[in-house]
Structure formats: C-alpha cells, structure tokens
C-alpha positions as CSV (number, residue, x, y, z in Angstrom):
1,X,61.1,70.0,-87.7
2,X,62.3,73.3,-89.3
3,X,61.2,74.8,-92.4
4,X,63.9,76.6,-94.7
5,X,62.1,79.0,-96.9
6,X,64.1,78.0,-100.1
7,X,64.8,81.0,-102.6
8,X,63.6,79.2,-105.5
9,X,61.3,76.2,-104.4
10,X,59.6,78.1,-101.5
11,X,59.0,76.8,-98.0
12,X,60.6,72.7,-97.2
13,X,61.0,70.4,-94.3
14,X,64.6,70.3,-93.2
15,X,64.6,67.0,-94.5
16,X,65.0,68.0,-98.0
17,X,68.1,69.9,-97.0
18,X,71.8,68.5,-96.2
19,X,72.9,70.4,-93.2
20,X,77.1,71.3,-94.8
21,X,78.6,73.6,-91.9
22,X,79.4,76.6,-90.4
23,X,79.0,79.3,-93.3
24,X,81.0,82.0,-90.8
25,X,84.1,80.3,-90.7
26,X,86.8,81.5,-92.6
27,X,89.3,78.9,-94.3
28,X,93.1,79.6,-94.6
29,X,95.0,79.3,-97.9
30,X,95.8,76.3,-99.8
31,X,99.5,76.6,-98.4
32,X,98.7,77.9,-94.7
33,X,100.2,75.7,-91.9
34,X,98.6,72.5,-90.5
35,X,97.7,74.2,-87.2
36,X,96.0,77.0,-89.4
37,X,93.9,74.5,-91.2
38,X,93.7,72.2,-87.7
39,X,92.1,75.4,-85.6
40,X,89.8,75.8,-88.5
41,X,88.4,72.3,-89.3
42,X,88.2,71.0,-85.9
43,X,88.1,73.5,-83.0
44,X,84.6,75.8,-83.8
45,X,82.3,77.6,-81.3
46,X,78.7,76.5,-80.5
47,X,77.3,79.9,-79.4
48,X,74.1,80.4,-78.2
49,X,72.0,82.9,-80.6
50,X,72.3,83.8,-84.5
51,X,74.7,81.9,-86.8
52,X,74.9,81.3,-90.3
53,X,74.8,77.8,-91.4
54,X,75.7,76.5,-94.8
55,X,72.8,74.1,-96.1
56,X,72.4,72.2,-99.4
57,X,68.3,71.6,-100.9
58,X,69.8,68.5,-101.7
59,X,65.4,67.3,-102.6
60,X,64.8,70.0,-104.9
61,X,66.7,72.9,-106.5
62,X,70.6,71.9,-105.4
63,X,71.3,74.9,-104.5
64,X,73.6,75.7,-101.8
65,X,72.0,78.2,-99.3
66,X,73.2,80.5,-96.3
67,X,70.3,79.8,-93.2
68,X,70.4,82.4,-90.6
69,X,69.2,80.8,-87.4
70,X,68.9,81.5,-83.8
71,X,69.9,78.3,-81.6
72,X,67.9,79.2,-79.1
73,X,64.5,79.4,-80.6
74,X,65.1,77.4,-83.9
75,X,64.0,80.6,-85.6
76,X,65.2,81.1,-88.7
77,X,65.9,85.0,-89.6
78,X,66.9,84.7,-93.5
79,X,67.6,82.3,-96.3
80,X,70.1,83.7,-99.0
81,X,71.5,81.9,-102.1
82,X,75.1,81.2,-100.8
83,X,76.5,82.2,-104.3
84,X,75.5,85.9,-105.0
85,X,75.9,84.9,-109.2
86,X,73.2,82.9,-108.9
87,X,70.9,85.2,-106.9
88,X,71.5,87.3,-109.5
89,X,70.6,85.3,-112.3
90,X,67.6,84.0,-110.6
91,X,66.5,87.7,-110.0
92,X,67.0,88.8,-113.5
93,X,65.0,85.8,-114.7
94,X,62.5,86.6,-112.2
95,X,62.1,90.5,-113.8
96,X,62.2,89.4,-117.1
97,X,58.7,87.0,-116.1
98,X,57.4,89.8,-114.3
99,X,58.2,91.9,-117.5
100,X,56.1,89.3,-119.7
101,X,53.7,88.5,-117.3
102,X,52.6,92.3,-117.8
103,X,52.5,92.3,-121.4
C-alpha cells in the first residue's frame, strides 16, 4: 500500500484517496472536434518512470492533489495541492499561526 503525504492532513494510506487520472494530459476546448476529445479521453500512454497523477483525499481534507510517482518503484517524489489558490491560502494561514504561535 502507498502513502500520499497529504498537504494538509499529513501522511495516509492510498485508501483514503480516490485515484481521478492522468494530471499531464491536456484537454481540448469545449468546441474541439470529436477526434480531438477521442485521442484525449481514451488513447493515453502508460510509461514507465515519473508521471503526475491527479488524486482526490476523498477520507479527510477533499482536496484534490497532484502525486508525482515513479511506476517503477511506487515511489512517490512530491504531493502538491492541484489548485495553486488553495496552496496559497493554506500557506498564508499557516504564517499567520506561525506568527501567533511566536507571540
């Protein structure tokens, strides 16, 4: 079983997560052709190495996270907030603790 280091809850079985795709792939416009939408649905790579993987703590915080992991060794190399507003808010409200932790 993997551990995902969540940003905000700290370290979790994998079973708290909900595993929500590839977070590489980039989706075509609203309007874009069926193929466009076709090649990027249904036909993906499964490389061997690093890939970014969009996952959910679905068990604890909700938030939706981006899971660098190495297919070949299960490793996981980084766990980001997938949405860079909250990872700011969450680091603001982490200073201003800090901040009032020292007072």
């Amino acid at each position: 079983m993997m551990r995902i280091n969540c940003p905000f809850c700290g370290p979790r079985d994998q079973d708290e997560f909900s595993y929500e795709g590839d977070a590489s792939v980039l989706y075509p416009s609203l309007d874009a052709p069926r193929e466009a939408w076709c090649e990027a649905v249904f036909f993906r790579k499964n490389p061997r190495g690093r890939v970014l993987e969009l996952w959910q703590h679905i068990h604890g915080c909700r938030a939706f996270l981006v899971v660098e992991r190495d297919t070949a060794t299960q490793e996981i190399l980084s766990v980001t907030y997938a949405n860079q507003a909250v990872a700011a808010a969450v680091a603001r409200e982490r200073r201003a603790d800090a901040v009032e932790a020292a007072e």
